[in-house]
C-alpha positions in Angstrom: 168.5 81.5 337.8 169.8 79.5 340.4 172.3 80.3 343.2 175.0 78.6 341.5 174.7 79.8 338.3 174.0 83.7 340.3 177.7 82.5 341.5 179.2 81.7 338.2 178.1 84.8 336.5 179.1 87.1 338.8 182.9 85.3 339.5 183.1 85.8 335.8 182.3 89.3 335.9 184.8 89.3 338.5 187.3 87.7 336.3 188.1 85.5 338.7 189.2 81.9 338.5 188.1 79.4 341.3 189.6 76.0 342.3 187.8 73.0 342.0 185.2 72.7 344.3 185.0 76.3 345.6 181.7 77.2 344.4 179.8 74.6 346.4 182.1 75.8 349.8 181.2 79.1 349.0 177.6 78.5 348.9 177.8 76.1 351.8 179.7 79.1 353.2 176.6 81.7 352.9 173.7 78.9 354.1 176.2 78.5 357.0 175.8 82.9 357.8 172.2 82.4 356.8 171.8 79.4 359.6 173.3 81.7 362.2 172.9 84.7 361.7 169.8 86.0 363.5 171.0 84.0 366.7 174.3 85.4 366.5 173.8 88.5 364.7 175.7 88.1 362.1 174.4 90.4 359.2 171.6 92.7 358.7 171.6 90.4 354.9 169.5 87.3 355.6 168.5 86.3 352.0 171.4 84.4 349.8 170.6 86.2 346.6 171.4 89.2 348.6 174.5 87.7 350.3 176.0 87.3 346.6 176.2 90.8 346.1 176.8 92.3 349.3 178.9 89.7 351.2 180.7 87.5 348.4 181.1 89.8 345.4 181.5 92.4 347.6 184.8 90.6 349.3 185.9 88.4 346.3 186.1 92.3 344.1 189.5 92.7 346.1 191.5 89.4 345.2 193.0 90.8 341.9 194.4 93.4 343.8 196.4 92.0 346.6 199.0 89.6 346.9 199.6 86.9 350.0 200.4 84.5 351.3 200.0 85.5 354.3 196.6 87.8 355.2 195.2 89.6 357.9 191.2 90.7 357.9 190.2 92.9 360.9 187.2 93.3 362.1 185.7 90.2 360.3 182.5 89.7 361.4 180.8 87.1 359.6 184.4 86.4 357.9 184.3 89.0 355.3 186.5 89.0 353.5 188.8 86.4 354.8 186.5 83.0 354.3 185.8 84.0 350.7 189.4 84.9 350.6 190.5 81.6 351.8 188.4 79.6 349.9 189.3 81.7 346.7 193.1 81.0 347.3 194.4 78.0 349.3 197.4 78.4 349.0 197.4 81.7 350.9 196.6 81.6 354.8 194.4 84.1 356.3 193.9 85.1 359.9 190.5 86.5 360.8 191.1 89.1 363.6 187.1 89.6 365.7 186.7 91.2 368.9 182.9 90.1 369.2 183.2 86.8 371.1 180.0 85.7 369.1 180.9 86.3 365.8 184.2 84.9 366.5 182.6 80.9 367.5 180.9 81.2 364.2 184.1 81.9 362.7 185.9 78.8 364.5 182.2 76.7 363.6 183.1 77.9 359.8 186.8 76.9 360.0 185.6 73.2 360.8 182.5 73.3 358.8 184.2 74.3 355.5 187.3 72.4 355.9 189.1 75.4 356.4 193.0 74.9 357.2 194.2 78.1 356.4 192.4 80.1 358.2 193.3 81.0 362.0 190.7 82.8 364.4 192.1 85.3 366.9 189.1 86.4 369.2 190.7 89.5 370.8 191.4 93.1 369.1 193.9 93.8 367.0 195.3 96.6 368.8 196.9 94.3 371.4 198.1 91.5 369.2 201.5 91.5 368.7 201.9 89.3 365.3 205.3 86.8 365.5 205.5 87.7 361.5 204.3 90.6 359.4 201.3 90.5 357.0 201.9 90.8 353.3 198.4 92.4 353.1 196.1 93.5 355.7 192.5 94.2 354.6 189.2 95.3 356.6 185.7 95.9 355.3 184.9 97.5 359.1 186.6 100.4 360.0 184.4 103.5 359.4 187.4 105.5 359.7 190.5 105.1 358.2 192.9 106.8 360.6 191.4 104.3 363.2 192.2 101.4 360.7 195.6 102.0 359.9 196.2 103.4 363.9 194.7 99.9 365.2 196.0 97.3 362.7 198.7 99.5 360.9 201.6 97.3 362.7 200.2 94.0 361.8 201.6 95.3 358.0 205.2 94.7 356.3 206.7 97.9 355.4 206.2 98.8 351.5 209.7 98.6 351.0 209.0 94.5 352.1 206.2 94.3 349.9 203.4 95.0 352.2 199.9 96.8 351.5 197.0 97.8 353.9 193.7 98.1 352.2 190.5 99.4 353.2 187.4 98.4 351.3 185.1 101.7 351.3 181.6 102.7 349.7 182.1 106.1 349.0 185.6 107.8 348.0 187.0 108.7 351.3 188.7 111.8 350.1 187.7 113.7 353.3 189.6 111.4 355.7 193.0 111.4 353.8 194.4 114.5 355.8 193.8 112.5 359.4 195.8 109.9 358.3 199.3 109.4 360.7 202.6 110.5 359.2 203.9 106.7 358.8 201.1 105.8 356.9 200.8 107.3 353.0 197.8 106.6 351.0 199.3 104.8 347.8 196.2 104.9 346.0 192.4 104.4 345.6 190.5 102.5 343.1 187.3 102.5 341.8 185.7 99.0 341.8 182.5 97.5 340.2 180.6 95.0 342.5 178.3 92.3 340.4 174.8 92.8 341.1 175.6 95.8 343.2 174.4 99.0 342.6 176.2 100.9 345.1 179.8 102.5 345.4 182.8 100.7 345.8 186.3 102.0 346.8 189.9 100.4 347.5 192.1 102.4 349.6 195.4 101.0 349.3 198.1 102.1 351.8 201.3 101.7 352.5 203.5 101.8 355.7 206.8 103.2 355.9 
């Protein structure tokens, strides 16, 4: 089966609907990650049928769940989830938030490779960026802990009363770190999410600031 068809299956799975041309972007969008990722380190993933799974399946699981238009990933790394994100749903914008200085020229290389024009790259951490307007969703695949998370990029977040939602995309339930969480933060809830292709565990923890 081919790489596109791989794709197709899985949005479906997904129950996803893409715009017109998305598809090829995304796959342009994971030979991209495979060009540069051993110079730039990147992702321990090198192969594309594995990048599927892990990288665009893996970030694409969370768009029925949130709502924009305006998103903040932290920690992105290699853009996950934002770029799928962004490609997903143009009409949102998305800010990718990477402290590596590396990672964070591949981003900007991405952003003009792919055509990107809603996405913004802040090279810098998140901790010291004070955001001009509040996120309706802020999302992270790289925080092993989630009191770090919400302590770090918690004030990038509209309150729930506005609307907003932090979410932290685990492997495992993280029932063990709930009770570290700060006393403005209260876990909403946490879902249990399939991952095409994936044979692994796959958690949302949603989270709202008061």
């Amino acid at each position: 089966m081919s790489l596109k068809s791989q794709l197709d299956e899985g949005v479906s799975a997904l129950g996803i609907n893409l715009p017109e041309g998305a598809a090829e972007r995304l796959l342009q969008y994971l030979a991209l990650m495979e060009k540069w990722g051993k110079v730039y380190n990147l992702t321990a993933i090198c192969k594309p049928e594995e990048m599927l799974s892990l990288h665009l399946f893996d970030s694409l699981v969370i768009l029925p769940y949130i709502s924009g238009p305006f998103i903040a990933d932290v920690g992105s790394g290699a853009g996950l989830p934002g770029v799928p994100l962004a490609l997903a749903r143009p009409d949102w914008r998305v800010v990718l938030f990477e402290s590596n200085q590396k990672k964070a020229i591949f981003l900007q290389q991405a952003r003009i490779e792919l055509n990107l024009k809603n996405i913004e790259v802040i090279a810098g951490r998140v901790e010291n960026f004070s955001p001009r307007q509040m996120f309706d969703t802020v999302v992270s695949r790289a925080f092993s802990g989630l009191a770090d998370y919400v302590q770090q990029a918690g004030h990038l977040c509209k309150e729930a009363y506005k609307g907003g939602i932090i979410v932290a995309m685990k492997g495992k339930n993280p029932r063990g770190e709930l009770a570290q969480i700060p006393e403005q933060f209260v876990i909403k809830k946490i879902s249990s999410v399939i991952v095409p292709g994936l044979g692994a565990e796959r958690h949302l923890v949603f989270i709202n600031r008061n």
